[in-house]
GULOSE-446626 format. One record per atom (N, C-alpha, C): x, y, z; residue in three letters. Coordinates in steps of 0.001 Angstrom, whole numbers, padded with zeros to 6 digits, always signed. Last residue first. Layout:
<tortis>
XYZALA/...
</tortis>
This chain:
<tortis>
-027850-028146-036686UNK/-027421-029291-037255UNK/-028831-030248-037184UNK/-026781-024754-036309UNK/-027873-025945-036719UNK/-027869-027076-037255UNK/-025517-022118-035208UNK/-024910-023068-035745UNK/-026446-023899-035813UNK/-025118-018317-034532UNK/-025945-019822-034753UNK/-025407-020997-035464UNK/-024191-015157-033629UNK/-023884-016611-034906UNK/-024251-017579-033870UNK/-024842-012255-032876UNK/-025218-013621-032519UNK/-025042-014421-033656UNK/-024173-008378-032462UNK/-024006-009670-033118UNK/-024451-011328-032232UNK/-023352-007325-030109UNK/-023459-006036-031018UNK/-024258-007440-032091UNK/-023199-007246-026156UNK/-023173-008133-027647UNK/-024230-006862-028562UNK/-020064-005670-025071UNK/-021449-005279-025157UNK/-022016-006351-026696UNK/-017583-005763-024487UNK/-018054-006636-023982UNK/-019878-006588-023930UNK/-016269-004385-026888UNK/-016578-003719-025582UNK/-017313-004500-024401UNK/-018639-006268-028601UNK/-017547-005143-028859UNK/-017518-004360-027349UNK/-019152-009757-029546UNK/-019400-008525-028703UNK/-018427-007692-028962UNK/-021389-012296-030216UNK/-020210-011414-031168UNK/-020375-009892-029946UNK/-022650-014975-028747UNK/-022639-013934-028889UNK/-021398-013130-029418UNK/-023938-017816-029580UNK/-022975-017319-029387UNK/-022718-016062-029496UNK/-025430-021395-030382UNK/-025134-019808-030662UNK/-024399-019208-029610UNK/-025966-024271-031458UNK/-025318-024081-030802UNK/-024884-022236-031311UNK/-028150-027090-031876UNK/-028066-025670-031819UNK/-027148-025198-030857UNK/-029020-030266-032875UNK/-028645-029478-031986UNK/-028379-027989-032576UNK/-031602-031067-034227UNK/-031353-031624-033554UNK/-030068-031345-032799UNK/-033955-030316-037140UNK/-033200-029881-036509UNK/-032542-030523-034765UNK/-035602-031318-039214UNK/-035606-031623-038285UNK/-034367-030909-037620UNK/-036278-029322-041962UNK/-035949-030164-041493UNK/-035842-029958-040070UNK/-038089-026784-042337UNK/-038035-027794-043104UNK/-037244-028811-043001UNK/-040381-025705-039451UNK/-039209-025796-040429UNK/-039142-027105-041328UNK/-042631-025738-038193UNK/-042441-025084-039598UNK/-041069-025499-040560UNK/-041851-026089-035561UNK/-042806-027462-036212UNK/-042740-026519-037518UNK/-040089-023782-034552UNK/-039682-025159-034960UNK/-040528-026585-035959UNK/-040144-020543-034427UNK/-041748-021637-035156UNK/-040662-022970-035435UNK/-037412-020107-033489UNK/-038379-020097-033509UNK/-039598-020538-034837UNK/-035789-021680-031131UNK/-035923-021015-032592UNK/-036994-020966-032729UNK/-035296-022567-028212UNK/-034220-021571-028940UNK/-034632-020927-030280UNK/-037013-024844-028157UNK/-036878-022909-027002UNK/-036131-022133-027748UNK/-036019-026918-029398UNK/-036985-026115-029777UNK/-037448-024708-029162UNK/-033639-028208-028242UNK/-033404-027272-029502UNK/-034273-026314-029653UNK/-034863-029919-026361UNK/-034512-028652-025714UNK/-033807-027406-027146UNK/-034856-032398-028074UNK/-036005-031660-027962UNK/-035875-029970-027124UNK/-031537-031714-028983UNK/-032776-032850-029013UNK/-034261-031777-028857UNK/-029690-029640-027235UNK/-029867-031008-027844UNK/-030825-031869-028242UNK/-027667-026685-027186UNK/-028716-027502-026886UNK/-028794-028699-027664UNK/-026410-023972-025841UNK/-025687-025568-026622UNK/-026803-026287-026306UNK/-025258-020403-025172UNK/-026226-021514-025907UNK/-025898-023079-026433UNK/-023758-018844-022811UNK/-023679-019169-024381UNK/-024987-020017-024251UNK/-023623-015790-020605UNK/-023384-017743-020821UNK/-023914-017293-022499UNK/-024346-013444-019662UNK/-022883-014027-019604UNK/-022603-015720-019840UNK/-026421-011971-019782UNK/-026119-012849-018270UNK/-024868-013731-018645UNK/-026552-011683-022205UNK/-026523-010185-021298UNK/-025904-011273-019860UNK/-027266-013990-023314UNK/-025720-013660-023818UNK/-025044-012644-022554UNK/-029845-013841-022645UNK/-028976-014482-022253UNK/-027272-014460-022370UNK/-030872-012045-024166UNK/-030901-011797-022104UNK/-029953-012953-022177UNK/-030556-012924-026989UNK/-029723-011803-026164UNK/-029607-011278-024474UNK/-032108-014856-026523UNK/-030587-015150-026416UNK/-029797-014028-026336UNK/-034431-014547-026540UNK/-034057-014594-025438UNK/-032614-014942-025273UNK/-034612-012271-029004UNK/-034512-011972-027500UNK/-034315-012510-026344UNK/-033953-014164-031080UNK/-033361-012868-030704UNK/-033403-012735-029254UNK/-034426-017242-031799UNK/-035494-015999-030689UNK/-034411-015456-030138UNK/-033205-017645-035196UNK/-033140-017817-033339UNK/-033921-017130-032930UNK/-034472-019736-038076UNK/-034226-018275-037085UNK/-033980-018519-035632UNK/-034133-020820-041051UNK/-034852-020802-039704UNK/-033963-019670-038946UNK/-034548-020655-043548UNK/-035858-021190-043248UNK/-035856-021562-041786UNK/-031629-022309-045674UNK/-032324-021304-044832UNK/-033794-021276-044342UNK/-028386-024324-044958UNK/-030068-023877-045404UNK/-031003-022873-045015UNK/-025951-022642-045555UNK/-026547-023768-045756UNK/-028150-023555-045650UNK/-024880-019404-044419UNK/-024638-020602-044995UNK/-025006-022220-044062UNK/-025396-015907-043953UNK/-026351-017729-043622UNK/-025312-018270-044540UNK/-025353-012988-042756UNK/-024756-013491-043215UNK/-025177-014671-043209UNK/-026839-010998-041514UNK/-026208-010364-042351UNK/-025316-011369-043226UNK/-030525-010187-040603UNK/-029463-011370-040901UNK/-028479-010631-041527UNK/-030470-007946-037557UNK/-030512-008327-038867UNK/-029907-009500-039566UNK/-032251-006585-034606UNK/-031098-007981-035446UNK/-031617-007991-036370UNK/-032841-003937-032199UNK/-033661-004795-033822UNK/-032051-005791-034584UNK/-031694-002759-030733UNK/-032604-003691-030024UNK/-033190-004111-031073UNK/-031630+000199-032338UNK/-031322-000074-031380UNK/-032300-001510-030628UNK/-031895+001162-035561UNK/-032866+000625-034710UNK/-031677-000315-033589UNK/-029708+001953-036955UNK/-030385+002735-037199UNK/-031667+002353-036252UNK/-028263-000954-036562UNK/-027465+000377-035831UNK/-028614+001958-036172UNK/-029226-003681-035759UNK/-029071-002555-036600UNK/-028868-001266-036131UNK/-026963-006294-034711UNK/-027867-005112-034167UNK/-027891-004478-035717UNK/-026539-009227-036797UNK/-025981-008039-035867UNK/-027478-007614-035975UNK/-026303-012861-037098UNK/-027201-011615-037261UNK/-026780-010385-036625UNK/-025353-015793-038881UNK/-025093-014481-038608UNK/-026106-013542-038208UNK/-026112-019070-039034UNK/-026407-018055-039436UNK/-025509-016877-038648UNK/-025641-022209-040988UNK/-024744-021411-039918UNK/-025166-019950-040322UNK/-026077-025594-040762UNK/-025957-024336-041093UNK/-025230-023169-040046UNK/-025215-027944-040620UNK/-025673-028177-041611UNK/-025978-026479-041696UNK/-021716-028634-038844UNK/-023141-028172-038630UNK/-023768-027786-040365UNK/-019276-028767-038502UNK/-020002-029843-039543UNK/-021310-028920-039034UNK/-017109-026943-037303UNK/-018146-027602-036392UNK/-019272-028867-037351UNK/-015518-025993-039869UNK/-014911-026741-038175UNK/-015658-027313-037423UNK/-017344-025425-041435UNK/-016709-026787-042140UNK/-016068-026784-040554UNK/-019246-023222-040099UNK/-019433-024480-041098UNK/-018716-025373-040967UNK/-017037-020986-039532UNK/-018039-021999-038713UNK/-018569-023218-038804UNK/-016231-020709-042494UNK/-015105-021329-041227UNK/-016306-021610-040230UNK/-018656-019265-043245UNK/-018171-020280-043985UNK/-017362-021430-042735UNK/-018832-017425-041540UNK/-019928-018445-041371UNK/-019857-019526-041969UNK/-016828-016052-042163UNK/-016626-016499-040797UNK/-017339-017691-040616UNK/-016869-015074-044593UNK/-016175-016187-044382UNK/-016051-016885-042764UNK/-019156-013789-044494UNK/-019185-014948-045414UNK/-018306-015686-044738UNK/-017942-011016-042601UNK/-018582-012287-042351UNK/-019144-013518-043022UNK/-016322-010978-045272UNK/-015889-011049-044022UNK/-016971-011703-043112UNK/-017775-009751-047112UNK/-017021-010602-047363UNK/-016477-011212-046167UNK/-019294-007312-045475UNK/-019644-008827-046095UNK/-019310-010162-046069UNK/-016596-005893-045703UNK/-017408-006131-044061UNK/-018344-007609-044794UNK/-014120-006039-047912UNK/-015606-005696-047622UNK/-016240-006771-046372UNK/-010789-006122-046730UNK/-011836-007063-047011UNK/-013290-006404-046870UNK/-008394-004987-045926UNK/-009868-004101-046048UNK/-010368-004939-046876UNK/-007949-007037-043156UNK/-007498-006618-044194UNK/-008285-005491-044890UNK/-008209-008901-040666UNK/-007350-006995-040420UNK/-006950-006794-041667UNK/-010032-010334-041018UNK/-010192-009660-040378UNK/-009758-008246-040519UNK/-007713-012331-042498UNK/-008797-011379-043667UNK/-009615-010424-042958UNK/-006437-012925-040744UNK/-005928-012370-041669UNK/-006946-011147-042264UNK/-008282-014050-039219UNK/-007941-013276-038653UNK/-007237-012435-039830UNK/-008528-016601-041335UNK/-009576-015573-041039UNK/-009208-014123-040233UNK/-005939-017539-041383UNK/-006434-016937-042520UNK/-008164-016275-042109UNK/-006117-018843-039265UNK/-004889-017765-039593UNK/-005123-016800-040167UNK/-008200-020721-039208UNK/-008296-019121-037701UNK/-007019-018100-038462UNK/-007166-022509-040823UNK/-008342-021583-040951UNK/-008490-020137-040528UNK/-004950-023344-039587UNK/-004490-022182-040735UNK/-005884-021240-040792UNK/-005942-024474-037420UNK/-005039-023636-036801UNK/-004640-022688-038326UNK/-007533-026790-039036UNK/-008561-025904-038594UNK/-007303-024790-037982UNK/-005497-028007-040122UNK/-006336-027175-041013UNK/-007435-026521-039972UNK/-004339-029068-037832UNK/-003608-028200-038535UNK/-004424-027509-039654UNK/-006378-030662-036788UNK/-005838-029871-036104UNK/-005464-028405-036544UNK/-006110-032314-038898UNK/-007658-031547-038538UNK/-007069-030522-037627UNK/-004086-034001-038579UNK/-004375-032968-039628UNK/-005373-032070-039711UNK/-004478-035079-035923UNK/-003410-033888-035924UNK/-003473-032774-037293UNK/-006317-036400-036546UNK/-006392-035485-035849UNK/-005743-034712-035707UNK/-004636-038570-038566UNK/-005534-037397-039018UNK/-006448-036718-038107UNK/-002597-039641-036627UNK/-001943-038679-037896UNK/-003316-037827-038553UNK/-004140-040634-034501UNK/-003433-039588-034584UNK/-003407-038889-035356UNK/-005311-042870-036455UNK/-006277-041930-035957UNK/-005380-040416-035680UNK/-003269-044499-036768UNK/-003627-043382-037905UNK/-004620-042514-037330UNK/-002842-044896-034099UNK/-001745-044166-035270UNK/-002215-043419-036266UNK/-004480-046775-034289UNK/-004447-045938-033031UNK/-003657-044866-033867UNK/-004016-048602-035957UNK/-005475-047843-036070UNK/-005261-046940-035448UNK/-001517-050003-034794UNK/-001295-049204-035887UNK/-002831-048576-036525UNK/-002769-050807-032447UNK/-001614-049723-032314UNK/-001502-048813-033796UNK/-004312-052995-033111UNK/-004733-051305-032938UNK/-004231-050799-032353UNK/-002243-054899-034068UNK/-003196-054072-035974UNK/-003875-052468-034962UNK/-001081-055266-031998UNK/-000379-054691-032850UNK/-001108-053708-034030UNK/-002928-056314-030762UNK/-002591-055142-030277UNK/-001621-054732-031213UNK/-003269-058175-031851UNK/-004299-057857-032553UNK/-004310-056034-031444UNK/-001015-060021-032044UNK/-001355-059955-033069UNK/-002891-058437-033241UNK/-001161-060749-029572UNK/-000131-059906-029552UNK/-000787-059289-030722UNK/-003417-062701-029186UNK/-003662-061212-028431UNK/-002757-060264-028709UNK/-003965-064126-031793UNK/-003033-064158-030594UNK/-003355-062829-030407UNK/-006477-065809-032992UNK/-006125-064907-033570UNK/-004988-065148-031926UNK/-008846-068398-035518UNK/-007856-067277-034079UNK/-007203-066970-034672UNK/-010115-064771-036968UNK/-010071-065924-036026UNK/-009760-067407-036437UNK/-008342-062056-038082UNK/-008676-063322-038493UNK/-008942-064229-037173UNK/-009192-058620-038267UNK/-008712-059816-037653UNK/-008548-061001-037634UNK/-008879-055948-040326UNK/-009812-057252-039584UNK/-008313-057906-039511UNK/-008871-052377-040583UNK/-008855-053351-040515UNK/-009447-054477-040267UNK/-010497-050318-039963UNK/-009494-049763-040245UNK/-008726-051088-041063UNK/-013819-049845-041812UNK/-013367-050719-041149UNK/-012256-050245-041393UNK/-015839-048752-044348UNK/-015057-047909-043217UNK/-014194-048562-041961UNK/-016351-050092-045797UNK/-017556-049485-045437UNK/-016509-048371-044099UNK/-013816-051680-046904UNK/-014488-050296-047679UNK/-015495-049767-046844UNK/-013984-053201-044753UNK/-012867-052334-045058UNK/-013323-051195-045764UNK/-016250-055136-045344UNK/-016178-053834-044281UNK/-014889-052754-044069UNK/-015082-056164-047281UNK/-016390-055210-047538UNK/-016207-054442-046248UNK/-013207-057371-045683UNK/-012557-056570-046468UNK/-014146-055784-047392UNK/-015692-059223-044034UNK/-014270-058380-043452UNK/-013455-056956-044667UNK/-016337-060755-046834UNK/-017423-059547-045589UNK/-016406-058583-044675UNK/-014243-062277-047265UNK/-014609-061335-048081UNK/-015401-060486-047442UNK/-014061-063517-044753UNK/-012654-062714-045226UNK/-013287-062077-046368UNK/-015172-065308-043124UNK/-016107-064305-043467UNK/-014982-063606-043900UNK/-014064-068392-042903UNK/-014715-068257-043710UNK/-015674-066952-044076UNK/-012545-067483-040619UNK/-012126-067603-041909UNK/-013064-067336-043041UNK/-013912-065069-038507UNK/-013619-066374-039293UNK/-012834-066309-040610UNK/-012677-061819-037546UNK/-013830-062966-038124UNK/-013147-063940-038248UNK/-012923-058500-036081UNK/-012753-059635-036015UNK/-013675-060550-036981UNK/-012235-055169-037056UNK/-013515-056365-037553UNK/-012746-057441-036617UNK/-011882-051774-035868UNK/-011399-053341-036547UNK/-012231-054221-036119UNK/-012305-048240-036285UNK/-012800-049843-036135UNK/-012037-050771-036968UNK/-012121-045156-034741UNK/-011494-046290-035581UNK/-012540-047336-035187UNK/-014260-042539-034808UNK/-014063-043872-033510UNK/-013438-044701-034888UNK/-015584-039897-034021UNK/-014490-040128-034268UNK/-014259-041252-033606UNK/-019242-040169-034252UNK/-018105-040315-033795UNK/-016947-040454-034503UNK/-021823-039794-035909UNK/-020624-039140-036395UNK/-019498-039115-035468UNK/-023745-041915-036418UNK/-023599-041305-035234UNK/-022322-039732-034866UNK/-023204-042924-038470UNK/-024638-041839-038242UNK/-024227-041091-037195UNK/-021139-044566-037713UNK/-020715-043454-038844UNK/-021829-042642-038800UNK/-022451-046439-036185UNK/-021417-045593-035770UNK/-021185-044392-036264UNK/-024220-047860-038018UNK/-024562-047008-036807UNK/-023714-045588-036554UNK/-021861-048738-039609UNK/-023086-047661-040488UNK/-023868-047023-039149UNK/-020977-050598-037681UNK/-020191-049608-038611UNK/-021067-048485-039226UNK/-022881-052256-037440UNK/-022658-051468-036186UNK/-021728-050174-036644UNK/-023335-053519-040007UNK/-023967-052910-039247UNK/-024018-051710-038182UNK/-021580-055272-039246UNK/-021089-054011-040707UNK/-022537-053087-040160UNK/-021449-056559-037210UNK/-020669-056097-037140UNK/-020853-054843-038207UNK/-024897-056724-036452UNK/-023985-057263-036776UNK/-022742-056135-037148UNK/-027711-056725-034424UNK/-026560-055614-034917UNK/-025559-056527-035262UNK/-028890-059655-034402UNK/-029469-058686-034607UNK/-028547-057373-035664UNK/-025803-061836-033307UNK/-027086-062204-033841UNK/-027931-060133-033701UNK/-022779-061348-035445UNK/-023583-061319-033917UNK/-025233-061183-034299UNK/-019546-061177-037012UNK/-021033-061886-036949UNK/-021327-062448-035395UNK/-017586-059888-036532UNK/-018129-059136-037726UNK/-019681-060061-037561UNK/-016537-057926-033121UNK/-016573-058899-033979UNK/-017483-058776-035386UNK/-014205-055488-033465UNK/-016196-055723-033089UNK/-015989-057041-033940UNK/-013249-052461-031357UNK/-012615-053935-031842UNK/-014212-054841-031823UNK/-012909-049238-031611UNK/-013886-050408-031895UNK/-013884-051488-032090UNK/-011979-046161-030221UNK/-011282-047039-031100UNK/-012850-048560-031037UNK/-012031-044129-028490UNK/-011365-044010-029478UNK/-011253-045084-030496UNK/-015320-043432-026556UNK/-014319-044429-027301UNK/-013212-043843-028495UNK/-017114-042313-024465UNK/-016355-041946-025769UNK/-015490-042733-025714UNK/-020513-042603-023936UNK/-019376-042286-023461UNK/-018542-042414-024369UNK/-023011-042833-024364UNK/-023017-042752-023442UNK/-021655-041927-022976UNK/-022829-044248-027302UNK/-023926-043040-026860UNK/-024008-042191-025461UNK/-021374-046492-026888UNK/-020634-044960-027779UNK/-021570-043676-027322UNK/-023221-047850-025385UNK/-021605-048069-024528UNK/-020986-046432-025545UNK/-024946-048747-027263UNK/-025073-048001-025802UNK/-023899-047151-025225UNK/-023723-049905-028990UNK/-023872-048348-029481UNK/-024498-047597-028196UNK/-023261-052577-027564UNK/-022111-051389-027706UNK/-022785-049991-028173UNK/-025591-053306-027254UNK/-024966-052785-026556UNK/-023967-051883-026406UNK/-025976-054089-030233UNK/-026601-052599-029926UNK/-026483-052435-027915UNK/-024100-055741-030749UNK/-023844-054720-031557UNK/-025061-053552-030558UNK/-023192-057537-027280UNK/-023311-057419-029154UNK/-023848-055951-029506UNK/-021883-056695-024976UNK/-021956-058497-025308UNK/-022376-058954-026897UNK/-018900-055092-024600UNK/-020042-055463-025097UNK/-020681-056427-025404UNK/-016547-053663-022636UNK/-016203-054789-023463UNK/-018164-054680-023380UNK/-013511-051055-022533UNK/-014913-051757-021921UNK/-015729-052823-023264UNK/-010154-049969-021339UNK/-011244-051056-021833UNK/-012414-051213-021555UNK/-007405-048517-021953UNK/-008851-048379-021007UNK/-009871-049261-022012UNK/-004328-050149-022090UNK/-005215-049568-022650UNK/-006499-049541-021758UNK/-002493-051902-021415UNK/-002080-050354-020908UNK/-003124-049339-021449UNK/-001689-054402-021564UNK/-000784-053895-022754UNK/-001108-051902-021911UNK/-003620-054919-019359UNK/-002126-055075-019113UNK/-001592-054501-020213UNK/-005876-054864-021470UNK/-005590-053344-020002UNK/-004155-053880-019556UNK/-005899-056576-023169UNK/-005246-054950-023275UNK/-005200-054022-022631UNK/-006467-058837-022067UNK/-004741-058904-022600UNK/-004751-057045-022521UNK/-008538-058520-020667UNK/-007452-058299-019834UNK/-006098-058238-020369UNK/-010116-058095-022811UNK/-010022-057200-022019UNK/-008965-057139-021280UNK/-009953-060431-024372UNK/-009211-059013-025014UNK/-009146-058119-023620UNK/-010565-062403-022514UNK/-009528-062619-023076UNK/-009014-061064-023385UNK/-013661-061185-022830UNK/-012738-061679-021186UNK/-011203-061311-021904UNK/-014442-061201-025007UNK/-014257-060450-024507UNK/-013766-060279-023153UNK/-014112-064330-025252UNK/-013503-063380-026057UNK/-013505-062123-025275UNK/-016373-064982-023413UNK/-014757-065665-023414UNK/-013731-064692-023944UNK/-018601-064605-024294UNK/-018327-064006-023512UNK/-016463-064186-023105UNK/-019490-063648-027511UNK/-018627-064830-027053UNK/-017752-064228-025512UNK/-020436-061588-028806UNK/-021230-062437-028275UNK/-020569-063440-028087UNK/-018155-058753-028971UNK/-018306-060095-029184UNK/-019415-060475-028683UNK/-016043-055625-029033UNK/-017631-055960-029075UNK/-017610-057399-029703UNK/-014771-053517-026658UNK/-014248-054889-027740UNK/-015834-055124-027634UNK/-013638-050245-027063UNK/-014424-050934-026983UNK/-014654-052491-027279UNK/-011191-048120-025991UNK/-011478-048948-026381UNK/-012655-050076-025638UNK/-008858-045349-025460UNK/-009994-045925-024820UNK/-010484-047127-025884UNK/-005584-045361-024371UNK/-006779-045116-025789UNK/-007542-045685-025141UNK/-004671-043170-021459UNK/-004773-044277-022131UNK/-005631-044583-023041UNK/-003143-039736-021949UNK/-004344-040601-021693UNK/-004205-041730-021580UNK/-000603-037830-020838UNK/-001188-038455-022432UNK/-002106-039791-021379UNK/-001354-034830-019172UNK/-000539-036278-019653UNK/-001363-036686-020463UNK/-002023-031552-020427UNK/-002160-032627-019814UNK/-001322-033984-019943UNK/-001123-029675-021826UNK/-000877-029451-020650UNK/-001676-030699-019662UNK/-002906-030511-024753UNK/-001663-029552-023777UNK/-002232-029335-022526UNK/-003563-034087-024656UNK/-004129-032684-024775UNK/-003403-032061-024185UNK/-003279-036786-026262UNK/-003049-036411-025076UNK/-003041-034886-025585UNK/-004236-040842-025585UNK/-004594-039228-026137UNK/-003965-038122-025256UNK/-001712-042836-026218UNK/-002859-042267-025726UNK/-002918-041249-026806UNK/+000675-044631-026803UNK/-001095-044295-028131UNK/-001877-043899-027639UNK/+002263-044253-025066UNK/+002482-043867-026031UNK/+001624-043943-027400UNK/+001161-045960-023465UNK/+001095-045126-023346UNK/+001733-044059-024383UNK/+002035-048936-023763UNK/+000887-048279-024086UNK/+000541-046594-024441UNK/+004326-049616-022705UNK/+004380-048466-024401UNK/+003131-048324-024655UNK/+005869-049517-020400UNK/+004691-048761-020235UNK/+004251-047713-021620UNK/+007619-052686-021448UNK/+007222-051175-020337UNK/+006420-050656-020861UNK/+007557-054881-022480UNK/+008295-053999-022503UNK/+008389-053368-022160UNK/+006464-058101-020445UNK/+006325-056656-020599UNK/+007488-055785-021132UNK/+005766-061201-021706UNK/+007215-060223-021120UNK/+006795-058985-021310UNK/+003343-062918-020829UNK/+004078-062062-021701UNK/+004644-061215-020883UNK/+001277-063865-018987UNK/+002671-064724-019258UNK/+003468-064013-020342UNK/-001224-063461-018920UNK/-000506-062908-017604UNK/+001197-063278-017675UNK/-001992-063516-021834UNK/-001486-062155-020780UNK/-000529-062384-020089UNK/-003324-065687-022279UNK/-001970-065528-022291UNK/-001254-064510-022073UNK/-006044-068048-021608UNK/-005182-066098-021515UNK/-003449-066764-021471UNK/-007512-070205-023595UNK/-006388-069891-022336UNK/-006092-068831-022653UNK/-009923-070634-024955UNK/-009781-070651-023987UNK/-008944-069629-022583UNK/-010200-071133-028815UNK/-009065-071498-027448UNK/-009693-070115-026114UNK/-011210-070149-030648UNK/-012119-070899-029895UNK/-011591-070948-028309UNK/-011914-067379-032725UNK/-011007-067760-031625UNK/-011756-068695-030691UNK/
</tortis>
């Protein structure tokens, strides 16, 4: 896109249909989509910004690829409008960032003509779409209305498989499912709703008062929580969520383990409001 002139301020507004691709959580209003436009063409990102905060969208705009992964690391985006060629982080690039990064974040490519095969490689690398430069501002709120959409349709499906999960666990709760079998599946359902690379179980032993047993692990094994201080802690009524180097208080012998571990998130199992149990998560 070489041209210059905004054409915002001169489009007929239909009304307030942005709003109808927010986000929107019970009992709250529906959001505006958040969005990132990523160019080394300061023009461009002028242009998108203002065509799509008048279309009704929250905007913040990047000057190239490892600004923007500033801009995701910091704060949350629904969506990625990135150009495909920028000098260092380039567009397919910034895609394979992103995806490490494991955000839920659509992306559309902008490019040249002459990059339409790299554009549709980035389709397969995970791109929702591309853009052709030029391009008309109507043209390119239209392609992330319809990114915006699909993002919906498969949050809502995540939604709905994680609301049968809880169905079918509670199910198997009040069934005479062997006690085992039962926590397998809890640690299983912990697993696949949170992605965490593991997921341990441990109760009290009921023949030793103040002694935890593993009773249940899925994914790797070879690490452990410090029992005790997460049980004073559970006792004082908070949970566990750590990140990065603050992971390492929580488990114990960390420089032993066999991978790097980089958040932790545990939780106390209580009966009577007394914790009997602690599930761990490890990613």
């Amino acid at each position: 896109m070489r041209h210059k002139e905004r054409t915002a301020g001169r489009r007929a507004s239909p009304g307030p249909a942005p709003a109808e691709r927010g986000i929107e959580s019970p009992g709250q209003e529906t959001q505006p989509a958040r969005i990132l436009v990523v160019d080394d063409e300061p023009v461009i990102c002028d242009i998108l910004r203002d065509f799509l905060e008048f279309e009704g969208f929250f905007v913040r705009t990047a000057g190239n690829g490892a600004a923007a992964l500033d801009e995701i690391r910091k704060d949350r985006f629904d969506l990625v409008l990135t150009d495909l060629k920028m000098p260092e982080v380039d567009g397919i690039e910034l895609l394979h960032r992103i995806h490490d990064l494991e955000r839920d974040i659509m992306a559309v490519i902008m490019t040249g003509f002459g990059t339409v095969e790299t554009a549709i490689e980035a389709m397969k690398k995970g791109a929702f779409d591309y853009i052709l430069k030029p391009f008309k501002p109507e043209e390119v709120a239209r392609v992330l209305r319809r990114a915006l959409d699909q993002q919906a349709l498969q949050r809502e499906n995540v939604a709905l498989r994680e609301t049968l999960g809880f169905y079918e666990l509670s199910e198997a709760l009040a069934s005479s499912m062997p006690l085992n079998d039962q926590l397998n599946m809890i640690v299983e359902m912990v697993r696949d709703n949170f992605g965490a690379d593991c997921v341990s179980l441990i109760v009290e032993d009921p023949k030793k008062p103040g002694t935890y047993v593993p009773r249940a692990l899925c994914g790797r094994d070879g690490m452990s929580p410090r029992v005790t201080k997460l049980v004073e802690t559970f006792l004082a009524d908070k949970n566990v969520l750590a990140h990065g180097d603050s992971v390492h208080e929580w488990i114990e012998n960390p420089a032993h383990a066999e991978y790097d571990v980089q958040s932790y998130m545990a939780a106390p199992l209580k009966i009577r409001g007394a914790p009997f149990g602690i599930i761990s998560a490890f990613s």
